[in-house]
N, C-alpha and C positions, 0 to 999 in steps of 0.2 A: 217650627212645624206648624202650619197654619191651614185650616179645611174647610169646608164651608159647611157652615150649619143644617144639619139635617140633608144632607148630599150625601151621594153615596160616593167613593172613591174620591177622597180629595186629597189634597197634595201630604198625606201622612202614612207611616206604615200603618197607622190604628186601624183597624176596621170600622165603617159606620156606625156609630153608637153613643155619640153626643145627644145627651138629654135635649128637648125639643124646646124653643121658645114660645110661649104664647103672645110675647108680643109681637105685633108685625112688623114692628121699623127696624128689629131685634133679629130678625129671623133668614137675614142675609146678608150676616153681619162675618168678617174672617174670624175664628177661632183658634188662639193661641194657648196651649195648654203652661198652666201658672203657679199653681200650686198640686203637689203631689200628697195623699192621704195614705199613709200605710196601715193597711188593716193587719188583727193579731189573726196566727198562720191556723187559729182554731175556726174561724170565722167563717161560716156556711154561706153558700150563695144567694139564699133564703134572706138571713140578713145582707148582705152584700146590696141585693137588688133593693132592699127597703130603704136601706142607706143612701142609694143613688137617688133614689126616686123622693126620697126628704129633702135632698143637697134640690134636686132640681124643681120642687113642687113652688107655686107663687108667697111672695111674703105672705097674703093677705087670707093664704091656706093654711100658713105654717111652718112653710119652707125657709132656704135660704135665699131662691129665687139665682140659683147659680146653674150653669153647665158641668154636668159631671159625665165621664167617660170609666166605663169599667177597663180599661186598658186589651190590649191584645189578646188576652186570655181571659172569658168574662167571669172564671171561678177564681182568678188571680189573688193577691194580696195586695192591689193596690185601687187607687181610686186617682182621675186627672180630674182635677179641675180648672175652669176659667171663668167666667164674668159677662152678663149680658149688655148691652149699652143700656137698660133702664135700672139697672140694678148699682152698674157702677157710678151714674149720675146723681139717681136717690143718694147712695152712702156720699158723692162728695158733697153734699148738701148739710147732711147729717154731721158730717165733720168739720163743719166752718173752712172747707179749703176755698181758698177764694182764686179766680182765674181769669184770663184775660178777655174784657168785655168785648163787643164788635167798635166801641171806641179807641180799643188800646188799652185802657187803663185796668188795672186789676180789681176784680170786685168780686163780693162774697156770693161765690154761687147759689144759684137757683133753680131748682127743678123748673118750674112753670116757667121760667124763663130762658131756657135752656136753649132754644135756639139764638139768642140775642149774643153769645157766648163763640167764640173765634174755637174754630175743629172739634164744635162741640157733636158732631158727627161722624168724628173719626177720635176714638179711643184710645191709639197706640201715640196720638199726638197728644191730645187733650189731658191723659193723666202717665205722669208717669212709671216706668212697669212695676216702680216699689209700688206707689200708690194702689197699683188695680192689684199687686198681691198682697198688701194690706187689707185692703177693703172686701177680700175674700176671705180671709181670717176674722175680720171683723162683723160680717155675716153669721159664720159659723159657729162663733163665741156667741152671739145675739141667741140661738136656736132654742124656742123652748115650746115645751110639750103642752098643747091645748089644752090636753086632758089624759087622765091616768091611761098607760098602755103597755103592753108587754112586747119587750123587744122580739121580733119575729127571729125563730132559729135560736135561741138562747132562753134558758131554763125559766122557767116561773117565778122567780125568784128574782129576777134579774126588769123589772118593772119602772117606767117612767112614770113620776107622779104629776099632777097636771103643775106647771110650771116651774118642773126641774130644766136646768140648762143641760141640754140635748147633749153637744160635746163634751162639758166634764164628765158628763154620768157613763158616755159610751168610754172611756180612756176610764174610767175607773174599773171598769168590767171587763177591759181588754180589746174591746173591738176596734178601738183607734189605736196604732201602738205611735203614729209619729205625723206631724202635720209640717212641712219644709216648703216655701217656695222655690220654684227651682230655675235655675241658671239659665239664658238665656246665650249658647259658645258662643255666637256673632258678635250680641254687643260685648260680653267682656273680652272676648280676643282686642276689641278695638278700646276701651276703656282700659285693660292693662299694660296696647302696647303706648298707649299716651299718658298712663299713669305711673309706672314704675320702671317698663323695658325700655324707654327713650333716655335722651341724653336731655332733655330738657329739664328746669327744677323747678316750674311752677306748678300748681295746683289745678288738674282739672277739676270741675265741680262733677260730684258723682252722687247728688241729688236726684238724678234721675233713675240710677241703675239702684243702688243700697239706700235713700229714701236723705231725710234732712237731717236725723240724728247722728248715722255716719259721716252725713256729709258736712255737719257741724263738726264734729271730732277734728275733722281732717282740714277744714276749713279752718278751724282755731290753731291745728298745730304749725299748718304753712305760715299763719298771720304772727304765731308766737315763734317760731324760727327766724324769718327775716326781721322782727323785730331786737331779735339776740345780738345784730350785727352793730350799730350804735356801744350798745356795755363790752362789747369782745375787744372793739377797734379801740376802746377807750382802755380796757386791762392790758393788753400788746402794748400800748402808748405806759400805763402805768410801767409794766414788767418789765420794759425796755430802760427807760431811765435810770430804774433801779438797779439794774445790773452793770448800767452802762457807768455812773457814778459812783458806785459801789465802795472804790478805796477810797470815798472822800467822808471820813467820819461825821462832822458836824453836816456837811449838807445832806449828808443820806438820811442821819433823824431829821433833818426840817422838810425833805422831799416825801420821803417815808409820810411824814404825820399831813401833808399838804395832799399827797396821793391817796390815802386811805381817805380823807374826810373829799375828796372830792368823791372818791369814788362810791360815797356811802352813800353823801347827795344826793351825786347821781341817780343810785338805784332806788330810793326813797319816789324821786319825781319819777323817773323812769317806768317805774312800777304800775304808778298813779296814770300816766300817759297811756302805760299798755293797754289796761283793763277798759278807761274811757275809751279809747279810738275801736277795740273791741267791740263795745255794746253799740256803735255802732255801727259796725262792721256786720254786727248779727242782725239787728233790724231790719239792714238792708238787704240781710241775704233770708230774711224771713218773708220779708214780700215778694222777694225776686221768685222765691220756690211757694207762695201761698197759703204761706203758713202763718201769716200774722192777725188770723181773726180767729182760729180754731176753736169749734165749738168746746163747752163744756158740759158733762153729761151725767147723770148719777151711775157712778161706780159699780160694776155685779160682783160677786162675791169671787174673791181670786180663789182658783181651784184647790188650794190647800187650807182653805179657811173650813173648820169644822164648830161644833156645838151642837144645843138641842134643837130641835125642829121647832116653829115658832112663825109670828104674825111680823112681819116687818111695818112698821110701826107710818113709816115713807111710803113704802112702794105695796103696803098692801099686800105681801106677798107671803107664801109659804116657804121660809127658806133656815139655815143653820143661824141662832142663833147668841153670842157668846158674849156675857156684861163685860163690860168697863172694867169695873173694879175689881173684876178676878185678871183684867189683862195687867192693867196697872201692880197688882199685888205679884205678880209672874216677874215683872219688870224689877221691880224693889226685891225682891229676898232671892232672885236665879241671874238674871240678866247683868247686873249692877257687880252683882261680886264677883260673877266670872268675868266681866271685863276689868276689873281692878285687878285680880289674881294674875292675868296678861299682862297689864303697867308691871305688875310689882316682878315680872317673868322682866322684863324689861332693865328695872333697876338694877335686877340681879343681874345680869350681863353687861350693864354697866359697871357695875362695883369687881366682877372677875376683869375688865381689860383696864381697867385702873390696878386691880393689883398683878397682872401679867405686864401691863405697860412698865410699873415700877421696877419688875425683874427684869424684864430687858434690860432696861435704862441701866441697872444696875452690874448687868453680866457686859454689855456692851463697855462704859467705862472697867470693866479687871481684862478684858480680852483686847479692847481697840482694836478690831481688826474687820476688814471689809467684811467676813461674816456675821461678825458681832452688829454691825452696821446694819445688813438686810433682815437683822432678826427685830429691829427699831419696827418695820412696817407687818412681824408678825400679828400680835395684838389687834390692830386694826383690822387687817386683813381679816383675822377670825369670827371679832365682834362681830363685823358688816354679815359675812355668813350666817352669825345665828340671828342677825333680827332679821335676818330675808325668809330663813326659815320657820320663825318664828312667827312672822307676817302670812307667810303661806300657811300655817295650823290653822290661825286665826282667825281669816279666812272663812274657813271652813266652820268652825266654833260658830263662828258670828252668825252666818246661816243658818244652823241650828238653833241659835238662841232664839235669831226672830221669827224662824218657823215657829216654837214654842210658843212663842207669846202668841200666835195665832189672831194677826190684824187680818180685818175681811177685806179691804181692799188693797188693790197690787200696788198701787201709789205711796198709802198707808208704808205695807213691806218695805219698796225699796225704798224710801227717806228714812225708816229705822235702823236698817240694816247697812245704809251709805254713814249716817252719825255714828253707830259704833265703830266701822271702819275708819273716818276719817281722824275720829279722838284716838283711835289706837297708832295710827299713821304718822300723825304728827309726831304725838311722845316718841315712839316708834325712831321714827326718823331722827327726829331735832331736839330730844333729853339730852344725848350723850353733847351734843354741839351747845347749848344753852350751857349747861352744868361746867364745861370746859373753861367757857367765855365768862361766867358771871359769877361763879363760885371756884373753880382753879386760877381763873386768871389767867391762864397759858397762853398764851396768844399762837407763838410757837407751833405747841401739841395742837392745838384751832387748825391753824392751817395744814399742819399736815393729817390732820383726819379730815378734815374737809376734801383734800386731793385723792385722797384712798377712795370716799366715798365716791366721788366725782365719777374717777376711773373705774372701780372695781364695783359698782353699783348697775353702769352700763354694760358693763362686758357681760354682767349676769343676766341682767334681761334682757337683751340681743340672743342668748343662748336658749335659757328659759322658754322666750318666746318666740324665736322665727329654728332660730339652729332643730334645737328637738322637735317641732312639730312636724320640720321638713324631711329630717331623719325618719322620724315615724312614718310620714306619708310617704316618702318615695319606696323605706326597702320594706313596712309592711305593709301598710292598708292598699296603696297605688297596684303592687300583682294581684290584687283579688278583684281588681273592677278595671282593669286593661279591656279597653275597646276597641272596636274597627271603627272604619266608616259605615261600612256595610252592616253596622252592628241596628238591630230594632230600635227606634226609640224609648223603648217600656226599659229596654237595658239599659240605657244613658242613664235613664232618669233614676231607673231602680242604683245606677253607680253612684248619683249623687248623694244617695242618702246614707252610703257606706259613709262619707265624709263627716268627721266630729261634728259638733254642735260650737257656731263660734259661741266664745266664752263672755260675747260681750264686750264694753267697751270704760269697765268701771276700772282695770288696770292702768289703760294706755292713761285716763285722766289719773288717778292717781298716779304716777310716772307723771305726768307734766307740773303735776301738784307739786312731790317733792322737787324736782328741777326747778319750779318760778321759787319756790322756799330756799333752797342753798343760796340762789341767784341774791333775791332780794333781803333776804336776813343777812349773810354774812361773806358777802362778796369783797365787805372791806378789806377781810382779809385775806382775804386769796384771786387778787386781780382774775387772774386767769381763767376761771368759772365759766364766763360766760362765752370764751372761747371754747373749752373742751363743749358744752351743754351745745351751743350751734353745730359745733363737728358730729358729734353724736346725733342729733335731731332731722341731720341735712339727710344721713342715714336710717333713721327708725322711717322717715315720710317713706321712705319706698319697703322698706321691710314691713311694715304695717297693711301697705297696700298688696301687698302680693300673698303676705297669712292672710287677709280676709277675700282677695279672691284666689287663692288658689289651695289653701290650704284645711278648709272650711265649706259645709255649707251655708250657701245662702240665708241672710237672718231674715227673721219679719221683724220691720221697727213702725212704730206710727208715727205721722207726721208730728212735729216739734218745732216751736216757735223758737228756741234757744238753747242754750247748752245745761238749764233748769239748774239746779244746787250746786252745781260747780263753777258757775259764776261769782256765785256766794263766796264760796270757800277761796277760789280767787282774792277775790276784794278784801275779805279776811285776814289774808299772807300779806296781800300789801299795804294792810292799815299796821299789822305787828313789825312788819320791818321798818316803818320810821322809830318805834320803841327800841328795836334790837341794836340798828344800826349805830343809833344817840350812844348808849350803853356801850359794845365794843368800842366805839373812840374813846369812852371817858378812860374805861379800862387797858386801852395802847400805855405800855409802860412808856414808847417812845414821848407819848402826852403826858402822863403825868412824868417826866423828867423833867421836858420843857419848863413844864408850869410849877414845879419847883424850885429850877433854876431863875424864873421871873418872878420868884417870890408870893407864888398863887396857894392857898392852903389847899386843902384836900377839900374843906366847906364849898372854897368859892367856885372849885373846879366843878361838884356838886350841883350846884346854883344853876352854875352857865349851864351843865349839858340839859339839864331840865328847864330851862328858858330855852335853848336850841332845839328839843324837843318838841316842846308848844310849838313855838313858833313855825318849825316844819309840818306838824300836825294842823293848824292854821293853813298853811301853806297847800297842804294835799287836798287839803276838804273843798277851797279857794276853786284851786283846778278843778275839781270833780265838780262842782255847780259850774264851773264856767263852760263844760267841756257837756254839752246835751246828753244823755245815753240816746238819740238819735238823730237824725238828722233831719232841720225842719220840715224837708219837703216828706219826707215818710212819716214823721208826723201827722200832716194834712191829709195825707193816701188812709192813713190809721182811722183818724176822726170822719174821714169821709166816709171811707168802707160802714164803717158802726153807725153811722147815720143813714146809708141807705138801707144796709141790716134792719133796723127800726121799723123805718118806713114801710119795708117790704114785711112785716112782722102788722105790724098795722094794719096794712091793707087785706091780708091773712085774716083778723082776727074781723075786720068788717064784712068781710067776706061770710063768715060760718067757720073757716077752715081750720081754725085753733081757737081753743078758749083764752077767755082773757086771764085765768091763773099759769098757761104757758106763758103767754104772755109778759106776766109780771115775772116770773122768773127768770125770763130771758133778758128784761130792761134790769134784774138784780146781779146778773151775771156780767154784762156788759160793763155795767157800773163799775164792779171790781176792776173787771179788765184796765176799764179805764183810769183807776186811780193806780 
């Protein structure tokens, strides 16, 4: 639905009532409505209209310098908004997006330069529509009060102080109840039927429609899929011989111990290859979408950050402020022991399916009978259940904790609250599989709780997450926002906000997290891993893709240069698996037979796998310097961009137009970037 700016009758049901531009290159510009603001249903038109006329008033008044539309009904409960072309220029300047020059090549945009700049005069080309409904969010959040004032229509009591942040303070009082960008049917009918409804298995890039952080998720998971095919072809090849030589006793221990240690190898380098060809994989797709110079900015205080009112010490400013060492003291006597009391939740269901495991084991030898038998995979079965459930509390716990500890920036939050998850995930996941391997010995009981997990890990969240969400939308939420065509626009949009809140995307990587973990820790002993993990993955790409567009509204993400801490956590799992992998060979009884029979002590057996360990540990690190995390010529794009940035920052500061303390801050920021 697109109208033209201050016209009367253009191609929407809305009525004329798009805020006015004051600029004039701006002022005959198509208007696509992008983001939707849901006001709370006490909300007077008195406020309503001060609300609009904020959203639409110039930066350099106080505004947000956006278009806003009271919808079809001007007493309604919503608010449309969209983006001027001087507005959405300025913010991509502001954000280090960099785009494509009138030479081709990509550079870090420039307001004042802005014509030099390919569709820099057509918007729907030049950003795309995540971008312009970012950059509306990111307006909004900016918003702050000149000077003390009382919200019109709302109690005395209810007062802005001069540079309180405009939208948390309205959402705290009610007047905001929801801020959504909203769906665009055209491009996602065409984006889903080339993402999930076709018969094709490659990856569209969907950077344009859900922005780079999605489109990283999904970018990495297609690249970590067909990556699977190598370790799968290689476990089919192990599992095949093995069955196929089976009644041959001595060659089946020397093929046994020759196919585990290759296949340990394997996934050792394997690993190592994955993660390098990755980074850069993302470099390249971080210039491709403009994302590899993104500014960096001082932090505003994330909207659940509280404390005493006070002089921010940086910005000069009046705003909540809460010490260090009362966060730090929150962290040590609340935070620390509720995450242990979780491990130690952990152990204990550990130590109940060790002693349920033994009672089988036990009832199955006095019974021997095919029941007796299916009752071997009850244990498993049940553990796997309660750390998934136990993982979902926790969850929850975790959020809480770190809301507690009250960090002011949203960066801050989620890096605290991704480390508590990720230490609980691991133990979580990989205690009961370590403890089996390096303290039971079992090798046996290894592999077969590695296959439970395998299978009975996926069936759970396939259900978990695509089964019941779809369950829920079609038979409850989907009758209460049934459309026509014929239906108002202000209904579509008001439909879309019936739709949940997506959840995010720190599960789907956790899910990849423990998957490259089973894979590269202990595939030695269970060939077949990387088979069921590609089968499964070939299906999560399009179940993933169809719960975020169809099951979900639309997220706001900012642009992102990379997949940020979970590349980490990556690199991580594959430096522990050359440690894990050494270790389960040493402990293959089929190895220490061998090496008994060759008259090898237990000392010297000792020895070697810790010289074979070094040695591949050498080996991994070897590859990782040899192997660039990008690739020369992005490189050269990287260093260039940051060298006209400079320059162009330079000529700014001889100008009058910035001082030289920005300045210096921006040649301190670069610097990092750069190292």
């Amino acid at each position: 639905m697109c109208i033209q700016t201050g016209v009367c009758g253009g191609a929407s049901s809305f009525t004329p009532g798009w805020t006015k531009v004051s600029c004039p290159c701006c002022a005959s510009e198509r208007v696509e409505p992008l983001v939707l603001v849901k006001l709370g249903q006490k909300v007077v038109p008195e406020t309503k209209r001060w609300l609009i006329k904020l959203i639409g008033a110039p930066q350099k008044d106080g505004g947000a310098g956006l278009l806003a539309h009271p919808g079809e009904d001007a007493t309604g409960n919503i608010i449309v908004l969209s983006a001027p072309r001087c507005t959405l220029l300025r913010a991509t300047e502001e954000l280090g997006l960099c785009k494509i020059y009138h030479t081709g090549e990509m550079e870090a945009f420039a307001y004042n330069d802005r014509d030099n700049f390919r569709n820099s005069d057509n918007m729907e080309v030049f950003l795309t529509s995540a971008e312009r409904q970012y950059i509306i969010k990111y307006e909004l959040d900016g918003l702050r009060a000149q000077k003390d004032l009382r919200i019109p229509g709302l109690p005395d009591s209810c007062t802005l102080q001069k540079r309180d942040n405009i939208w948390q303070k309205l959402g705290q009082v009610g007047v905001i109840v929801d801020t959504f960008p909203l769906h665009n049917p055209d491009k996602l009918k065409d984006l889903s039927e080339s993402w999930y409804s076709g018969n094709q298995l490659t990856q569209p890039l969907v950077n344009e429609y859900f922005g780079s952080s999605v489109a990283f998720y999904f970018s990495f998971l297609d690249f970590y899929t067909w990556s699977l095919l190598p370790p799968a072809i290689l476990g089919l090849f192990i599992a095949y011989f093995s069955s196929r030589f089976g009644d041959e006793i001595y060659f089946t221990d020397y093929k046994n111990i020759c196919g585990h240690m290759l296949q340990a190898v394997f996934s050792m380098l394997w690993s190592t290859v994955v993660i390098e060809l990755w980074k850069r994989r993302s470099s390249t797709l971080s210039y491709q979408w403009g994302t590899l110079n993104l500014a960096e900015r001082f932090a505003e205080p994330r909207p659940g950050f509280h404390g005493d009112l006070g002089v921010n010490p940086v910005t000069g400013r009046v705003e909540p402020l809460f010490p260090e060492w009362k966060r730090d003291l929150r962290m040590a006597l609340v935070s620390v022991p509720v995450v242990g009391l979780f491990l130690g939740l952990v152990v204990l269901g550990m130590m109940c399916f060790y002693w349920a495991e033994a009672r089988v084991k036990w009832l199955h030898k006095d019974w021997d009978s095919m029941i007796s038998q299916t009752f071997l995979y009850v244990p498993s079965v049940l553990h796997i259940v309660y750390t998934n459930m136990l993982a979902t509390v926790y969850k929850t716990v975790a959020k809480s904790l770190t809301e507690y500890e009250n960090h002011r920036e949203e960066s801050a939050y989620d890096n605290h609250l991704t480390g508590k998850i990720l230490v609980f995930t691991f133990f979580n996941n990989f205690a009961v599989l370590f403890h089996i391997a390096f303290f039971k010995q079992d090798v046996p009981l290894l592999r077969k709780r590695l296959a439970s997990l395998l299978i009975i890990t996926q069936l759970v969240n396939q259900v978990t997450e695509v089964v019941i969400p779809f369950l829920v939308d079609r038979f409850i939420s989907a009758p209460h926002r049934s459309e026509r065509e014929d239906d108002p626009k202000e209904d579509k949009f008001r439909n879309q906000g019936t739709l949940p809140t997506f959840p995010g995307l720190f599960a789907e990587y956790i899910e990849l997290l423990v998957q490259f973990g089973y894979l590269s820790l202990f595939s030695c002993v269970f060939p077949l891993t990387a088979v069921l993990l590609l089968l499964n993955n070939l299906t999560e790409i399009r179940s993933d893709a169809y719960k975020i567009c169809k099951l979900f509204r639309k997220p706001f993400y900012p642009p992102v240069a990379s997949m940020g801490v979970w590349k980490v956590a990556f690199e991580v799992l594959s430096f522990v698996s050359v440690v894990s992998n050494c270790w389960l060979l040493l402990l293959s009884p089929r190895l220490q037979k061998t090496s008994q029979e060759a008259g090898m002590s237990g000392s010297h057996l000792l020895v070697g796998a810790v010289m074979v360990e070094h040695v591949l540990i050498l080996v991994k690190v070897i590859m990782a310097a040899l192997i660039p995390d990008e690739p020369d010529w992005i490189r050269k794009k990287r260093e260039h961009i940051e060298y006209t940035s400079m320059q162009a920052l330079r000529q700014q500061v001889s100008q009058g137009k910035i001082s030289k303390a920005v300045c210096g801050k921006t040649k301190y920021t670069l610097g990092l970037h750069n190292k």
